[in-house]
C-alpha positions in Angstrom: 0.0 0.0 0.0 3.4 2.0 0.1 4.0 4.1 -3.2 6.8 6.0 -3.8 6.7 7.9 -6.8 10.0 9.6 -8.5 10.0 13.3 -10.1 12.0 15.9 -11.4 14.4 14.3 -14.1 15.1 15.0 -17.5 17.8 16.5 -20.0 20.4 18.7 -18.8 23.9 20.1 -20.1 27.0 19.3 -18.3 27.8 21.1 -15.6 24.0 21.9 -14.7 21.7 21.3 -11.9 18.3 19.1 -11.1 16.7 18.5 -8.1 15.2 15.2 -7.6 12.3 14.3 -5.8 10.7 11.1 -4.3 6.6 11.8 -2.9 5.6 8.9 -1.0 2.0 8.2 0.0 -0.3 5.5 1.8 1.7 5.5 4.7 3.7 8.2 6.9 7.3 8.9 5.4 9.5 7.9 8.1 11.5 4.7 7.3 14.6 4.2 9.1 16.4 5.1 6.0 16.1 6.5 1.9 18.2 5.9 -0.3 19.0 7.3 -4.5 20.3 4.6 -6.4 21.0 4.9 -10.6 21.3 2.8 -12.7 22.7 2.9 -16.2 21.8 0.8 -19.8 24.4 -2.3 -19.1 25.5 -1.4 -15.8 24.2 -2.6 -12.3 22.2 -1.0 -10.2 24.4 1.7 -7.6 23.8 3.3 -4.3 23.9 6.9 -4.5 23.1 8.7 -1.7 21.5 7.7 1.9 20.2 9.8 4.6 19.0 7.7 8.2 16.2 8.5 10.0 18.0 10.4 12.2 19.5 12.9 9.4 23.1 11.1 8.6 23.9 11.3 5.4 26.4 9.1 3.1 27.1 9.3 -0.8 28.7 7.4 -3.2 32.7 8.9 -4.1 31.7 9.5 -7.5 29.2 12.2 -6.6 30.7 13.3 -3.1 30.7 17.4 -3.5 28.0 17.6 -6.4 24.9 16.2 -4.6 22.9 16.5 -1.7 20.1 14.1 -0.2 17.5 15.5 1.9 14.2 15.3 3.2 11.1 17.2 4.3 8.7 14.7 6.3 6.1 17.7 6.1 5.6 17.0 3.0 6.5 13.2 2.6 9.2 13.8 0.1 12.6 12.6 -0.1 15.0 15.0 -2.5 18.1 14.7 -4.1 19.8 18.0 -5.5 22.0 17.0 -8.4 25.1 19.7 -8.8 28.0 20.3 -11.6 26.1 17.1 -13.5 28.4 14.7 -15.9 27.3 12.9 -18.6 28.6 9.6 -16.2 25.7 10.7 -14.2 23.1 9.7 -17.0 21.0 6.8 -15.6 17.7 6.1 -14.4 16.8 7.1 -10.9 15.3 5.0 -8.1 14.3 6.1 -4.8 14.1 3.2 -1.9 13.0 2.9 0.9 13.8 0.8 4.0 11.0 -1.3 4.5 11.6 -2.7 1.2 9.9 -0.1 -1.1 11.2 1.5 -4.9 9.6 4.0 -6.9 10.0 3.3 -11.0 12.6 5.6 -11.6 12.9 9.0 -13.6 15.6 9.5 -16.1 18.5 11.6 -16.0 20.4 12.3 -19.1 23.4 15.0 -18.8 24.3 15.7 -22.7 25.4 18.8 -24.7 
């Protein structure tokens, strides 16, 4: 009954910005953590970005300095903000939840 639904990609040139964002609904958003994974066409599946239920944050080397996760539980909505983009970060998005939840992704493509 847990949906998670993912928001705010698209196409963007190097070295611009999108914020990302993950609504969920039917329950209260307060798993004990989120996570950002992407994934790219022939490539597995990575973690991106974590933030605990208590606020600590950790991010994967590759985008450490260009992106931020955070949250509002106001508004049930999880948020990544996507910095100084590379085309290496084209991939589909996924937001996850702890108790075992994704959302189906939103694409990110970083071209000129």
């Amino acid at each position: 009954q847990v949906q998670l639904v993912e928001s705010g990609g698209g196409l963007v040139q190097p070295g611009g910005s999108l914020r990302l964002s993950c609504t969920a609904s039917g329950s209260i958003f307060s798993s004990n953590f989120m996570e950002w994974y992407r994934q790219a066409p022939g490539k597995e599946r990575e973690l991106v970005a974590r933030i605990t239920r208590a606020g600590r944050t950790d991010y994967a080397d590759s985008v450490k300095g260009r992106f931020a996760i955070s949250r509002d539980n106001s508004k049930n909505t999880l948020y990544l903000q996507m910095n100084s983009l590379k085309p290496e970060d084209t991939a589909v998005y996924y937001c996850y939840s702890s108790g075992g939840w994704w959302g189906q992704g939103t694409q990110v493509t970083v071209s000129s």
